[in-house]
C-alpha positions as CSV (number, residue, x, y, z in Angstrom):
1,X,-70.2,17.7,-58.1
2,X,-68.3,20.4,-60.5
3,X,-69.8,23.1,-58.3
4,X,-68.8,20.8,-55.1
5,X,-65.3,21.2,-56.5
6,X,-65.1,24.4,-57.6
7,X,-65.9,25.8,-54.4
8,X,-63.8,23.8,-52.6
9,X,-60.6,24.9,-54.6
10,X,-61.7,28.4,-53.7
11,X,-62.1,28.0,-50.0
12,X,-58.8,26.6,-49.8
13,X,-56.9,29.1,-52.0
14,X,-58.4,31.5,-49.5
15,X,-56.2,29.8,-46.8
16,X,-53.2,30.4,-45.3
17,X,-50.4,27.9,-46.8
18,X,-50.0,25.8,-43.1
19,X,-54.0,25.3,-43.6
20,X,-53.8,24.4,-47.0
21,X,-51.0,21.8,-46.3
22,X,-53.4,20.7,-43.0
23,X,-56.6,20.1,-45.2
24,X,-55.3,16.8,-47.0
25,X,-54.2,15.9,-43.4
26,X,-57.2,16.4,-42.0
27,X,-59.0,14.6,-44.9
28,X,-56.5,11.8,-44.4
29,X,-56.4,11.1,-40.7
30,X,-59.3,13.4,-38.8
31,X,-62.5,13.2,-41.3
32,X,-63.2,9.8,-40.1
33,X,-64.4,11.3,-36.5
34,X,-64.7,14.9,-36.9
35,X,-66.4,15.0,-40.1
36,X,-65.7,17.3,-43.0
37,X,-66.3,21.0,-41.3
38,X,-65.5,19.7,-37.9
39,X,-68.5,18.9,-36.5
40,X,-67.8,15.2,-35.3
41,X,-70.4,12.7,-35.2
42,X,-73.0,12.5,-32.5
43,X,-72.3,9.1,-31.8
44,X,-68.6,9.8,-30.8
45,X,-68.8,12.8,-28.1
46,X,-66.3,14.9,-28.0
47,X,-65.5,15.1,-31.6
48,X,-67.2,18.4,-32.4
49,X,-63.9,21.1,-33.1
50,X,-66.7,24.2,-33.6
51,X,-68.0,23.9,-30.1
52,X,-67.1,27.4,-27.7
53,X,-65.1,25.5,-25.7
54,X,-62.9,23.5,-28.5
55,X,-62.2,27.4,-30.3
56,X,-61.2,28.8,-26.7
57,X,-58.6,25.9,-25.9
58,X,-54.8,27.3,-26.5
59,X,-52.9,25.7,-29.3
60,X,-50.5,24.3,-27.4
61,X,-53.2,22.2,-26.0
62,X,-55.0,21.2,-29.1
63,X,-51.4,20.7,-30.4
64,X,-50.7,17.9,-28.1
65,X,-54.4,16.2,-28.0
66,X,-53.1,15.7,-32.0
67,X,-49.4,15.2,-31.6
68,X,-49.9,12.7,-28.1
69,X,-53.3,12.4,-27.6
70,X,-53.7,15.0,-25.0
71,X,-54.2,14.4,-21.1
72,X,-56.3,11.6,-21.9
73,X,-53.6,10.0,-24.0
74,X,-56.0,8.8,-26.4
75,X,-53.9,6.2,-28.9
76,X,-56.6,7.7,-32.0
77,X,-54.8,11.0,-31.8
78,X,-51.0,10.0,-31.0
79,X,-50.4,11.1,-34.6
80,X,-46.4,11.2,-33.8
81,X,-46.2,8.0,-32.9
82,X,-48.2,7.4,-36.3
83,X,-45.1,9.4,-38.0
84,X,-46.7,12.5,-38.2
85,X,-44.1,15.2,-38.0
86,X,-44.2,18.3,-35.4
87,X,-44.4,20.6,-38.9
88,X,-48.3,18.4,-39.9
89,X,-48.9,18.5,-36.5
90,X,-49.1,22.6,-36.9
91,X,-50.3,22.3,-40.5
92,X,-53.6,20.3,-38.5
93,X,-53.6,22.8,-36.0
94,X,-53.9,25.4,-38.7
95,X,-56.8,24.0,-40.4
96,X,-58.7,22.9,-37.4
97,X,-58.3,27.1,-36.6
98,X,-59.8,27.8,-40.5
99,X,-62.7,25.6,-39.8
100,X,-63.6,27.1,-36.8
101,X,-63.1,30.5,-38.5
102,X,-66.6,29.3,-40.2
């Protein structure tokens, strides 16, 4: 667990400040589905941010499938309706772009 820790302090004092502001985001509203690294969950498709395709869609796009749900208009991602600011919005955006760095 000390090791667990320890290496996860390092990984994110290797990250830009956005990312690092993103992480406890992430943790907060985007682990549930998408997993710790991003992978998602085979039992919810779609939720795997390392695929080729997820890393080749423009920020603008993955900003608004967070910020409004995207085309789809999903209500689990309309994080500014949920309060989330445009600013965590980026911070997300940020570390969703470190983990698929990995």
């Amino acid at each position: 667990m000390k090791v667990q820790l320890a290496l996860g302090a390092l990984l994110l004092a290797a990250m830009p400040l956005a990312a690092q502001e993103g992480a406890a985001l992430y943790k907060a509203k985007c682990f549930g589905c998408h997993g710790a690294t991003g992978e998602g969950k085979a039992a919810l498709a779609g939720t795997n941010l390392l695929t080729a395709e997820a890393k080749k869609r423009p920020d603008a796009e993955l900003k608004a499938m967070i910020a409004e749900g995207g085309k789809k208009a999903k209500a689990a991602h309309a994080f500014e309706k949920k309060g989330v600011t445009p600013k965590q919005v980026d911070a997300l955006l940020a570390y969703v772009r470190e983990l698929q760095k990995k």
